[in-house]
N, C-alpha and C positions, 0 to 999 in steps of 0.2 A: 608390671603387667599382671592380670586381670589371671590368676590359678587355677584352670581348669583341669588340672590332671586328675585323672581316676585311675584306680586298679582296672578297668577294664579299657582306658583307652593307652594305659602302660603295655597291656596284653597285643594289644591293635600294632602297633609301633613295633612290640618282637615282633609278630607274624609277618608285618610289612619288610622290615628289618633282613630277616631269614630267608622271604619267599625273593626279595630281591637279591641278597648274595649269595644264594645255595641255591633257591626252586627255578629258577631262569635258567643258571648252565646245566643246573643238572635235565631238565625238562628239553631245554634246544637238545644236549647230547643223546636225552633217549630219543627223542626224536628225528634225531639226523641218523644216530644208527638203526632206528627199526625199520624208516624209510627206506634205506640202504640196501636193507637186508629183504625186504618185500619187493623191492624191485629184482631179485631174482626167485623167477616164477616157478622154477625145481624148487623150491622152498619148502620143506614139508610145514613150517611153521610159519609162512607168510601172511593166513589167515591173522594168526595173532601179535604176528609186527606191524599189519596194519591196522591192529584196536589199538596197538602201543603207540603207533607212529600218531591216530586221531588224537589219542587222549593229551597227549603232550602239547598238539598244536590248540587242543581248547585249555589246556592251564597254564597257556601262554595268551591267547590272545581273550580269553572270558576276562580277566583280570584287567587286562589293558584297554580294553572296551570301556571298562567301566570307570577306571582313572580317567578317561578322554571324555565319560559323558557327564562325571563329576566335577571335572576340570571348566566344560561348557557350564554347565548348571553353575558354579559360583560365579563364574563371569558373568553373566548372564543376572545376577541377582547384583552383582554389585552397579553394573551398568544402570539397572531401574533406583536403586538407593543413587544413585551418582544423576542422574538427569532429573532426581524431585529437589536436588542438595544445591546444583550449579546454576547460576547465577551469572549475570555482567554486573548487578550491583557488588554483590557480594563474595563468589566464589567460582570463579573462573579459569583454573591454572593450565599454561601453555603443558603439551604433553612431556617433555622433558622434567617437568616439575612434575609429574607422578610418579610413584611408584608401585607395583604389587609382587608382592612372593613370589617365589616359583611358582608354588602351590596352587597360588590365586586366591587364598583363605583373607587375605589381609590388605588393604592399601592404603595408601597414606600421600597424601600432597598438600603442595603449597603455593600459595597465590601471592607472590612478591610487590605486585601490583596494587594490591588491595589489604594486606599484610591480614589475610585468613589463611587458616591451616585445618583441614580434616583426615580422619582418620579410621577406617572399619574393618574390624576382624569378624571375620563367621565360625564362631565357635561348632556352629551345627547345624539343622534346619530351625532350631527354633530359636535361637539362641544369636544375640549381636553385641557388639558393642562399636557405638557412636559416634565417634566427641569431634567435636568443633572449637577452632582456637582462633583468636586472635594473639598478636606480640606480648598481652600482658596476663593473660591467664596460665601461663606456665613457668616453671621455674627456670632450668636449663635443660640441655641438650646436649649429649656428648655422642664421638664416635667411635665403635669400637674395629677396630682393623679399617678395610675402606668399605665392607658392608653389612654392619650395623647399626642403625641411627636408635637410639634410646632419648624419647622426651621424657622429662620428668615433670607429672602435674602437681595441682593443689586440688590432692581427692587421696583421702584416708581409704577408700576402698579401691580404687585403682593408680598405685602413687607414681607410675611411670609405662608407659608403650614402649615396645622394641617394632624395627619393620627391619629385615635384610633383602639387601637389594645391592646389584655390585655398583649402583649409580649411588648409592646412600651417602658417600661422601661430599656429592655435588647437593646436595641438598642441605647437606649442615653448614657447608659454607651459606649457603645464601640463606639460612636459619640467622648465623649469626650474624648477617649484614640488615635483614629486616628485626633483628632485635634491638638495632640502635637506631632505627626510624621513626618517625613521628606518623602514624596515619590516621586520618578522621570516616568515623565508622558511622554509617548511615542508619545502622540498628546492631541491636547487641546480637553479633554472628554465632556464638555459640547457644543463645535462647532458638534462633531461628534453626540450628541444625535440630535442638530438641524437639521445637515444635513439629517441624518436619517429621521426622521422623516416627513419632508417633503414631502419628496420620498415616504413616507408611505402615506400619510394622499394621495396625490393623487390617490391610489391605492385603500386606504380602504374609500373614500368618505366624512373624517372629517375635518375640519377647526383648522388651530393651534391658539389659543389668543394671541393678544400678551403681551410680557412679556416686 
């Protein structure tokens, strides 16, 4: 997999980290008691349990807003890369044969029918990576637990993908049943995902890595 880590997206990850095991209860609990305590109106200090009680209910939900509209927006960019990619020649897979992260950063499926395989993580808005497989341009595939599927390519700069998915086991099964298949390929599937994609990424503004 393709080492995108920086010192500042390490920094990202505590904060997200922290704000999710610490800033959530602590912010509902200031919040449920300032409320509390503003709903009685003798309050000499109600005025400022209810700045207490606003501010918590926006460093709970300003945050969460923006996971849901982030969450939209990758979907949303993988759907337009996914409907320039699929195909009834070429790459067509039934929805069981998909999968994407929790996150929605990443997807990856397979076409048993047709023995193609695609794969795209979004590193960031400008930032992708691509790749397109038929049964013989990869080495193997293993799984770790029942949801992690790791391919391993033939690419000195990116020499294997990971996707976690709790379905990722049902996939490597039927990984390794299309690896002992015979299929006759109408065009080379992984030059058309590059060319594809090109054509896209000028379109929708992203830079391809290369592979």
């Amino acid at each position: 997999m393709r080492n995108k880590r920086t010192i500042g997206g390490a920094l990202v990850f505590l904060a997200v980290s922290f704000y999710v095991w610490a800033g959530i209860p602590f912010f509902l609990f200031v919040g449920a008691m300032s409320s509390w305590m503003a709903s009685d109106i003798s309050n000499p200090w109600r005025d400022r349990d209810i700045l207490y009680a606003n501010l918590s209910l926006a460093a709970l939900f300003i945050p969460l807003t923006w996971c849901i509209l982030s969450y939209i927006k990758k979907r949303r960019r993988l759907a337009k890369i996914l409907s320039v990619i699929k195909s009834d020649e070429s790459y067509d897979p039934a929805p069981e044969n998909e999968l994407r992260e929790m996150h929605s950063s990443a997807y990856f499926g397979i076409d048993p029918k047709r023995g193609t395989m695609l794969y795209i993580r979004l590193f960031n808005k400008t930032e992708i990576d691509i790749f397109g497989f038929n049964v013989s341009n990869w080495r193997q595939c293993e799984l770790t637990g029942n949801n992690k599927l790791r391919l391993y390519l033939n690419s000195t700069e990116v020499p294997f993908i990971d996707i976690q998915n709790n379905n990722a086991w049902l996939l490597y099964e039927k990984l390794c049943v299309m690896r002992n298949q015979h299929y006759n390929y109408p065009y080379h599937f992984p030059g058309y995902v590059e060319d594809s994609t090109k054509h896209l990424s000028k379109k929708m503004g992203f830079k391809m890595l290369p592979c």
